[in-house]
C-alpha positions in Angstrom: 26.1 10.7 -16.4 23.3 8.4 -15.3 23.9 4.9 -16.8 21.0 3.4 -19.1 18.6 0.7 -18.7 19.7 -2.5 -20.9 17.4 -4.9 -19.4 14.6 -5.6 -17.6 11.5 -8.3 -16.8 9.0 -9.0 -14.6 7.7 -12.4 -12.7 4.5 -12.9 -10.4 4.8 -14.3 -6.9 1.1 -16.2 -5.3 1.0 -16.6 -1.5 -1.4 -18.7 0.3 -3.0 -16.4 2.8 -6.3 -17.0 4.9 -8.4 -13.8 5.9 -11.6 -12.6 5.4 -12.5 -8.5 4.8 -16.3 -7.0 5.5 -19.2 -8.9 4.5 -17.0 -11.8 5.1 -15.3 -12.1 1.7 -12.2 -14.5 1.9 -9.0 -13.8 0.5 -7.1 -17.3 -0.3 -4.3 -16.2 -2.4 -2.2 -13.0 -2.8 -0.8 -11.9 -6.1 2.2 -9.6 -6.6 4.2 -8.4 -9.8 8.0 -8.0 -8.9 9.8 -6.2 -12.0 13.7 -6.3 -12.2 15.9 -3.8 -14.7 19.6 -4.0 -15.2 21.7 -0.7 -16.4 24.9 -0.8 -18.7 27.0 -0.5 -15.4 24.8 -3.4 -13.5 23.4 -1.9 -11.7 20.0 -3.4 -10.4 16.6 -1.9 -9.0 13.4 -3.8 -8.5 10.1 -3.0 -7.6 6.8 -4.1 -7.1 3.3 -3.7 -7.8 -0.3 -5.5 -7.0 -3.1 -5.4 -9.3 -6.2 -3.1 -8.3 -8.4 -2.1 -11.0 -6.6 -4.9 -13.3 -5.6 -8.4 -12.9 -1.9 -9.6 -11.8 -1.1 -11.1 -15.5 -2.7 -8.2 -17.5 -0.6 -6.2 -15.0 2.4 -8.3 -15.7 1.9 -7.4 -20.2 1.6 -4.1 -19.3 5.7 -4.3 -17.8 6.2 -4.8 -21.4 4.9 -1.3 -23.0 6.8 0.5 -20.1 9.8 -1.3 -20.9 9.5 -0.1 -24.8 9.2 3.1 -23.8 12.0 3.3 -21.5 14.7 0.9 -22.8 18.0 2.4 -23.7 17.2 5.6 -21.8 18.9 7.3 -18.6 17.8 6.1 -15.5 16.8 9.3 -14.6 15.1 9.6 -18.3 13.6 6.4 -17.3 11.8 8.0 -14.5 10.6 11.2 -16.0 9.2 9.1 -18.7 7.5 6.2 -16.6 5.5 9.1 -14.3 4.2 11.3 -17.7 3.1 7.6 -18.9 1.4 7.5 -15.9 -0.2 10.6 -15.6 -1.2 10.5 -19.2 -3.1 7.3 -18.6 -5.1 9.0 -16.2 -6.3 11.4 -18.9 -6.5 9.1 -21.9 -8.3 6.3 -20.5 -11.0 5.2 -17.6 -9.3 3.8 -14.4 -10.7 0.7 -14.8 -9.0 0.1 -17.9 -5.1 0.4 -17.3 -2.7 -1.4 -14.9 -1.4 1.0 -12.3 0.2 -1.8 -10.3 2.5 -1.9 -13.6 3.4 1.6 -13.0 4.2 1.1 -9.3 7.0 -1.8 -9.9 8.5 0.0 -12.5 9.0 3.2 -11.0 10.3 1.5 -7.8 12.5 -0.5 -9.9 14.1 2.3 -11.2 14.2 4.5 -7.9 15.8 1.8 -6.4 18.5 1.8 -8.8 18.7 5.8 -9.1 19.5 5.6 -5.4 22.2 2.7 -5.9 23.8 4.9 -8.5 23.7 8.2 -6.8 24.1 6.7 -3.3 20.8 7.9 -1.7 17.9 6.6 -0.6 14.2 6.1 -2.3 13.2 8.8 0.3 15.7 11.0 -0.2 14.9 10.9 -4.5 10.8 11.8 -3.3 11.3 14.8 -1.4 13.5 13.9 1.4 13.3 12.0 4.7 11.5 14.1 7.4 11.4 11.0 9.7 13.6 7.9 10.2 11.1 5.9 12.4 7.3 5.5 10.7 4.6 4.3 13.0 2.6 1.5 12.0 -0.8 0.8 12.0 -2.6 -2.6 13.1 -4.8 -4.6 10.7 -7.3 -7.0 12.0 -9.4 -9.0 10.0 -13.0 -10.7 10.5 -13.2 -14.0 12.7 -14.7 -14.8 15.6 -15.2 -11.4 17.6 -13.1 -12.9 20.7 -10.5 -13.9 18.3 -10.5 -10.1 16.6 -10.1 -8.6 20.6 -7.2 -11.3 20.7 -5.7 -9.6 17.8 -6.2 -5.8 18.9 -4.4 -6.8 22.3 -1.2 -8.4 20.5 -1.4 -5.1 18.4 -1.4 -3.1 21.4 1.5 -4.8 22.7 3.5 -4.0 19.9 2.6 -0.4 21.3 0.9 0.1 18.1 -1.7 2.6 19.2 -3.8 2.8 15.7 -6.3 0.1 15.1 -7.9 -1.1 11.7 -10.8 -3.6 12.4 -12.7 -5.4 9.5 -16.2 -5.1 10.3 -19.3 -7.2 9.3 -22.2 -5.5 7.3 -24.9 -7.7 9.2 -26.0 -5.1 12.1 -26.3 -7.7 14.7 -22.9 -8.8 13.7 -21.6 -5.6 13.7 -22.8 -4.7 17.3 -21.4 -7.9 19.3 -18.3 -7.8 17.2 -17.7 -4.3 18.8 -18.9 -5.0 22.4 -16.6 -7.9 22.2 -13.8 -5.9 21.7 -14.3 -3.4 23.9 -15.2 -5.7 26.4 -11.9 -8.1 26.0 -9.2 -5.2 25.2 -7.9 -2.1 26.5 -8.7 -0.4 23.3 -10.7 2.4 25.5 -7.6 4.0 26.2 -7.4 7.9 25.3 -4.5 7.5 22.6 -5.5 4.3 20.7 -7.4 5.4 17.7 -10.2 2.3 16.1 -10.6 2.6 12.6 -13.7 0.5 11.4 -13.4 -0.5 7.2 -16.3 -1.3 6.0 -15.3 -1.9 2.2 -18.1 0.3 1.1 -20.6 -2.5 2.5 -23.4 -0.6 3.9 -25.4 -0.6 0.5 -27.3 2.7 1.5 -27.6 5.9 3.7 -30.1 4.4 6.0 -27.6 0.9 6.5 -25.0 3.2 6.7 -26.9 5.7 9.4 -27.8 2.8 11.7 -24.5 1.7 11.4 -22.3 4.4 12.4 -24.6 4.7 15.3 -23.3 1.1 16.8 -19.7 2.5 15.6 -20.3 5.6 17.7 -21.7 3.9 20.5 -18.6 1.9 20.4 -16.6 4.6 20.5 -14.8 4.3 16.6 -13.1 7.2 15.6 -12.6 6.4 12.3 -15.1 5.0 9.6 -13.5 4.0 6.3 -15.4 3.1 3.1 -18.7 2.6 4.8 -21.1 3.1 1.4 -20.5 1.9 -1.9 -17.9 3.8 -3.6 -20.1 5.8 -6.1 -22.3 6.9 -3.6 -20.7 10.1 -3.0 -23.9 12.4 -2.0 -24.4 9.1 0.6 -21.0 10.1 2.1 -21.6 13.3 2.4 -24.8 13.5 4.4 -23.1 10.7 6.5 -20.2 13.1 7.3 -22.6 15.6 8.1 -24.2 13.6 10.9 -21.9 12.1 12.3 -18.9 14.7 12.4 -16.9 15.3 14.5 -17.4 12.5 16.7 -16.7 9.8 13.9 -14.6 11.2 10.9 -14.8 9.6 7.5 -12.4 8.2 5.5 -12.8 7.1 1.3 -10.6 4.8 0.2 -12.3 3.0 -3.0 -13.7 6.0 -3.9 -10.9 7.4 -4.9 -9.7 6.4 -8.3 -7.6 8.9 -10.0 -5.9 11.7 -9.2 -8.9 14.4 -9.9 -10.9 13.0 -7.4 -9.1 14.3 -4.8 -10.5 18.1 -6.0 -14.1 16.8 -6.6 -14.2 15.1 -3.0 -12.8 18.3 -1.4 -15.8 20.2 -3.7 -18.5 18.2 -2.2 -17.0 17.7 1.2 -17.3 14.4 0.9 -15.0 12.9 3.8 -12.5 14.4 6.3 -9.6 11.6 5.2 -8.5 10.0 1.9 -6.6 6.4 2.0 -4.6 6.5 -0.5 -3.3 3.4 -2.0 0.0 3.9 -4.2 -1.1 0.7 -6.6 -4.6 2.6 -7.6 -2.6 5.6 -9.1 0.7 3.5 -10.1 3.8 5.5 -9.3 4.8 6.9 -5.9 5.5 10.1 -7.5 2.1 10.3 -8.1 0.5 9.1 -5.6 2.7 11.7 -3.2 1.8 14.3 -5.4 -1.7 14.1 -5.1 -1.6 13.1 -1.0 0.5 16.8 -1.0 -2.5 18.4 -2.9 -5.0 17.1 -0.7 -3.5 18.3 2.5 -3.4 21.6 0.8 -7.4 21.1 0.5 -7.7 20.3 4.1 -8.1 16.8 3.5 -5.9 14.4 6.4 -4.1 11.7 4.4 -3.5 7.7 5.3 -1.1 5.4 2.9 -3.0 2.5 2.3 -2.0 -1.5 2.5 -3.0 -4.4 0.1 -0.2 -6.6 2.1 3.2 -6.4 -0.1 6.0 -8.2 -0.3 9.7 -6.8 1.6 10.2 -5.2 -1.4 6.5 -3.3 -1.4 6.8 -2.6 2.4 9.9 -0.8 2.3 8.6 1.3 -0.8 5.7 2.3 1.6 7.8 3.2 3.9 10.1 5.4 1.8 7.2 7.2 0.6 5.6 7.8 4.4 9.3 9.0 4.8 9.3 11.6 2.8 5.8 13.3 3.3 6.7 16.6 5.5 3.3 15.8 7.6 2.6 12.0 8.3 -1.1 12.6 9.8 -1.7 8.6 10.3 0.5 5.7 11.0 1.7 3.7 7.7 -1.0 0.7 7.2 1.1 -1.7 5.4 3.3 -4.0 7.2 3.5 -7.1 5.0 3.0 -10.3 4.2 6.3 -11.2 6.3 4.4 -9.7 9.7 1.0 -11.2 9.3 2.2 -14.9 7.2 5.7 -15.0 8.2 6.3 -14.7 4.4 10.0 -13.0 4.4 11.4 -12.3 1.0 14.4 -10.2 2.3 17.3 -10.9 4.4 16.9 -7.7 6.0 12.8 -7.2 6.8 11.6 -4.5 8.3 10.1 -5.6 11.8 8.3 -3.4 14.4 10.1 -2.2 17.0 8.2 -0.1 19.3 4.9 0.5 17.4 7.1 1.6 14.0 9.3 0.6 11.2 13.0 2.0 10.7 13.4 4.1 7.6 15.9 1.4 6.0 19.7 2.6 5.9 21.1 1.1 2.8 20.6 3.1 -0.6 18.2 2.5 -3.3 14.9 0.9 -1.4 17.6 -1.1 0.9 16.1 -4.6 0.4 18.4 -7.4 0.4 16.4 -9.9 -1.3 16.4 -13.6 -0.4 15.8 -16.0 -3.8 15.5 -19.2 -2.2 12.5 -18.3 -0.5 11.1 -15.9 -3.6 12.0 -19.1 -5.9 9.1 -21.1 -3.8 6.5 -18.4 -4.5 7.1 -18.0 -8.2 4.1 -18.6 -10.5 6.1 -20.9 -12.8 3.9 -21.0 -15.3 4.5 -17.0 -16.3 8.1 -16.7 -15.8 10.9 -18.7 -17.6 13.5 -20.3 -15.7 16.0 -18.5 -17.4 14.9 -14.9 -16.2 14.7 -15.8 -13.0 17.8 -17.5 -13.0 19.6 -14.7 -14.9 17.6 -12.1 -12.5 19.0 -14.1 -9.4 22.5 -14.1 -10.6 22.7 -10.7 -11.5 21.7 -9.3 -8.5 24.2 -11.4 -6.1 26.7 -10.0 -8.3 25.7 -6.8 -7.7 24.7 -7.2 -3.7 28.5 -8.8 -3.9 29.8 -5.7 -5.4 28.0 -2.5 -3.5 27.4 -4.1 -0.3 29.6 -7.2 -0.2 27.3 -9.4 1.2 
């Protein structure tokens, strides 16, 4: 019988970061909600989650409803529960108003445990592991367009062979930014694929026309995002033009699970990016990437650079998809900042991450380096303490370490 959750919390970890996406917005801090439960036979799980529609705290009070709902039950209750919550958030209420990344660390939290209990791992509780190594994809944000060809060629010699490139929204930019790049890489080669995100910058069709042009010229493959995200009839007619030689990609576009039929209706884009935090659990979010390969649709997991702990549930979920049509986007805040979390991270070896071996998500967490990222000001010592302890116990226990 499957042992029943006790206990559980949540705390929030900020990391200092320094990038800029299109149109040259910054990004100066990271947010992430880590949740924790504990079972009657201690076991375990965590999870984590980042805010998209929401913000990181009212993400953080929205821990607590799950928790009501699920304390006391099964861990396999638990997660039966926590994805109908989920899905019936998506009919009750508007995207913008619920906390998805909530849903996320939860449901992680308790897959994690599930597969410490049962002995298997997150993959293997999703639909099964039809590939142990996961390509990886390279992200490169805006900075000086020499600097950005600097950063494709370390990608490529990682033999990472698929490209994301931040682009400006200024035109001119946008031109010598690519010319740069082609000029100062070898990202002309057949294989590698360029993927330009655009962040839904373009404000128009005309922008947008004019734009894809340079991209083309440039030889992109790949435009994601490049009109506002309500512009759907402005994707389309872009698709039109410019297909096949450029294929388009939504990402903030999609918001709940339904869109995926309505984009498919009005043939909107050729690939949806589908970030697990916008529709909360993995279960979900796998669900709906299966029903939009069914639709013709090619499918990408998106990044929002996690934690260890948020890595390796990417990567469990790119696991278990039976078709992977585009390499895993999130590597982590421990590849790009040197932020490491876990005593075990998942590094790229050869363009890809290793499906991790140990059950449950297989993260071996590190606490003196999560204790200098805690947002003290949300979290009582105590939990964190208690959290901490718990969990050496049990690392002690199942994997004497």
């Amino acid at each position: 019988m499957s042992s029943q959750i006790i206990q559980g919390s949540d705390f929030i970890l900020s990391f200092p970061v320094s990038h800029f996406i299109s149109d040259w917005r910054a990004v100066k801090h990271t947010f992430h909600l880590l949740v924790f439960i504990k079972t009657d036979q201690g076991i375990i799980g965590f999870g984590e989650g980042t805010p998209y529609f929401s913000t990181i705290y009212k993400d953080s009070k929205a821990v607590r409803r799950i928790l009501n709902r699920i304390r006391g039950l099964s861990l396999t209750e638990a997660w039966k529960t926590v994805v109908e919550f989920g899905e019936e958030s998506f009919k009750n209420y508007k995207s913008s108003r619920y906390n998805y990344g909530a849903f996320l660390a939860m449901e992680s939290a308790i897959l994690d445990a599930i597969g410490k209990e049962k002995r298997f791992r997150v993959a293997e509780l999703l639909g099964g592991v039809y590939r142990e190594v996961v390509p990886v994809c390279g992200t490169v944000f805006l900075k000086h367009p020499k600097k950005m060809a600097e950063e494709v060629n370390k990608w490529l010699m990682k033999n990472i062979k698929h490209i994301k490139i931040k682009v400006p929204c200024n035109l001119d930019e946008l031109e010598t930014t690519l010319k740069t790049i082609v000029e100062n890489t070898h990202s002309d080669e057949t294989d590698i694929v360029l993927r330009a995100d655009a962040n839904g910058c373009f404000k128009n069709v005309d922008k947008g026309i004019k734009a894809l042009k340079i991209m083309e010229s440039y030889g992109i493959d790949i435009v994601e995002q490049p009109l506002p995200k309500k512009d759907i009839q402005g994707l389309k007619r872009l698709r039109k033009l410019f297909y096949p030689s450029i294929k388009i990609m939504i990402d903030e576009s999609l918001t709940r699970p339904d869109d995926v039929r309505m984009f498919a209706e009005q043939e909107v884009a050729d690939i949806i990016n589908f970030h697990p935090s916008k529709l909360g659990c993995l279960t979900i979010t796998r669900n709906s990437m299966l029903e939009a390969r069914k639709l013709g649709f090619e499918v990408q997991i998106g990044s929002s650079l996690m934690t260890d702990i948020g890595v390796a549930q990417y990567t469990h979920l790119a696991a278990s998809l039976p078709t992977l049509d585009y390499p895993l986007e999130e590597v982590g805040l421990c590849e790009f900042y040197g932020y490491c979390i876990a005593r075990n991270p998942q590094t790229i070896n050869g363009g890809a991450f290793t499906l991790p071996s140990k059950k449950g998500l297989g993260v071996l967490l590190k606490f003196s380096s999560i204790k200098k990222f805690l947002v003290r000001e949300f979290l009582r010592p105590s939990v964190f303490n208690e959290m901490k302890n718990m969990a050496k116990l049990f690392f002690l226990k199942v994997w004497g370490s």
